[in-house]
Wavefront OBJ file of the C-alpha trace (Angstrom):
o trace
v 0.000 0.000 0.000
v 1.020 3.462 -0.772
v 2.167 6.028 1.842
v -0.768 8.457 2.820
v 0.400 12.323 2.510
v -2.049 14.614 3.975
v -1.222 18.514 2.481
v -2.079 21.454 4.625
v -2.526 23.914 1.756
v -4.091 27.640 1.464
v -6.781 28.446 -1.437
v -9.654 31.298 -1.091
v -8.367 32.715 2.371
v -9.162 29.257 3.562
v -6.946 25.984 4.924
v -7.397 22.683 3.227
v -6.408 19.261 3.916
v -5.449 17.846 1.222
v -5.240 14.130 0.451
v -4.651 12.701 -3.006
v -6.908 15.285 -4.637
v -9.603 15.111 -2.130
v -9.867 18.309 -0.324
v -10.967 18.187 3.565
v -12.005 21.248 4.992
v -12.276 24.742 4.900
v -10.120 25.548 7.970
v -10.149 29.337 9.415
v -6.741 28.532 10.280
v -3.671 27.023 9.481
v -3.326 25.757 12.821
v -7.318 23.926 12.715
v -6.116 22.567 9.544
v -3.017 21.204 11.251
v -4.856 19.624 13.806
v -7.212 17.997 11.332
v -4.425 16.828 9.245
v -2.730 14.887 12.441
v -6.053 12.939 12.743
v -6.439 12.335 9.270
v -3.363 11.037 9.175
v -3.484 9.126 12.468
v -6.296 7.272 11.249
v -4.571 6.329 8.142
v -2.111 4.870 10.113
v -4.484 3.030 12.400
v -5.800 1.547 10.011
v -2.434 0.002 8.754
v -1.182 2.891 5.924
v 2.073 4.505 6.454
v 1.317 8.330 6.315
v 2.579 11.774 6.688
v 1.258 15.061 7.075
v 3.296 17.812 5.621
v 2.436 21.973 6.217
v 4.056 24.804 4.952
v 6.349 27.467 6.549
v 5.921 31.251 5.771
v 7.807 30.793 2.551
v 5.493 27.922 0.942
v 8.105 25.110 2.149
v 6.709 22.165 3.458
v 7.756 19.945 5.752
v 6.914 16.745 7.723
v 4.962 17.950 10.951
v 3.750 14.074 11.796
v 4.830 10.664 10.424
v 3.151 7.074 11.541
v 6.679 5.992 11.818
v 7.549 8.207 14.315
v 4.406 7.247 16.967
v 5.260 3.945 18.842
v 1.620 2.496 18.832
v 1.232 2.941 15.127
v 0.358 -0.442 13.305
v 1.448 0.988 10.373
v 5.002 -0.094 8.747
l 1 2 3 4 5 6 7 8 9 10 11 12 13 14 15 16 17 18 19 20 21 22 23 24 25 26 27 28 29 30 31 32 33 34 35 36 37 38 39 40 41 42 43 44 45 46 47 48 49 50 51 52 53 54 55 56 57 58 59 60 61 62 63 64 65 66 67 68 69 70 71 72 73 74 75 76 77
């Protein structure tokens, strides 16, 4: 199986979780999106999908905030 990777992303003044092309949301803030994004992505892994969830900095970089890998009761591998 393929490795989940849930995208915090910005469109219309509004934050997005993004996960292969389906859009969860609108978030007011990039920090509600964030915490949607770690429970997307927790339940991913719970249910035995190695995933990720990646936000941007204030230059549009993004990085790895949360990965199943990383939490020692993930069933995930």
């Amino acid at each position: 199986m393929s490795r989940a990777l849930y995208v915090v992303i910005q469109s219309q003044q509004n934050w997005w979780v993004d996960l292969e092309g389906k859009a969860h949301g609108p978030f007011a803030s990039l920090e509600a999106a964030t915490e949607e994004g770690r429970q997307l992505a927790r339940l991913a892994a719970h249910a035995g999908r190695v995933s990720e969830l990646l936000i941007p900095d204030e230059r549009g970089r993004y990085s790895v905030v949360w990965a199943s890998e990383n939490e020692p009761h993930s069933s995930a591998a």
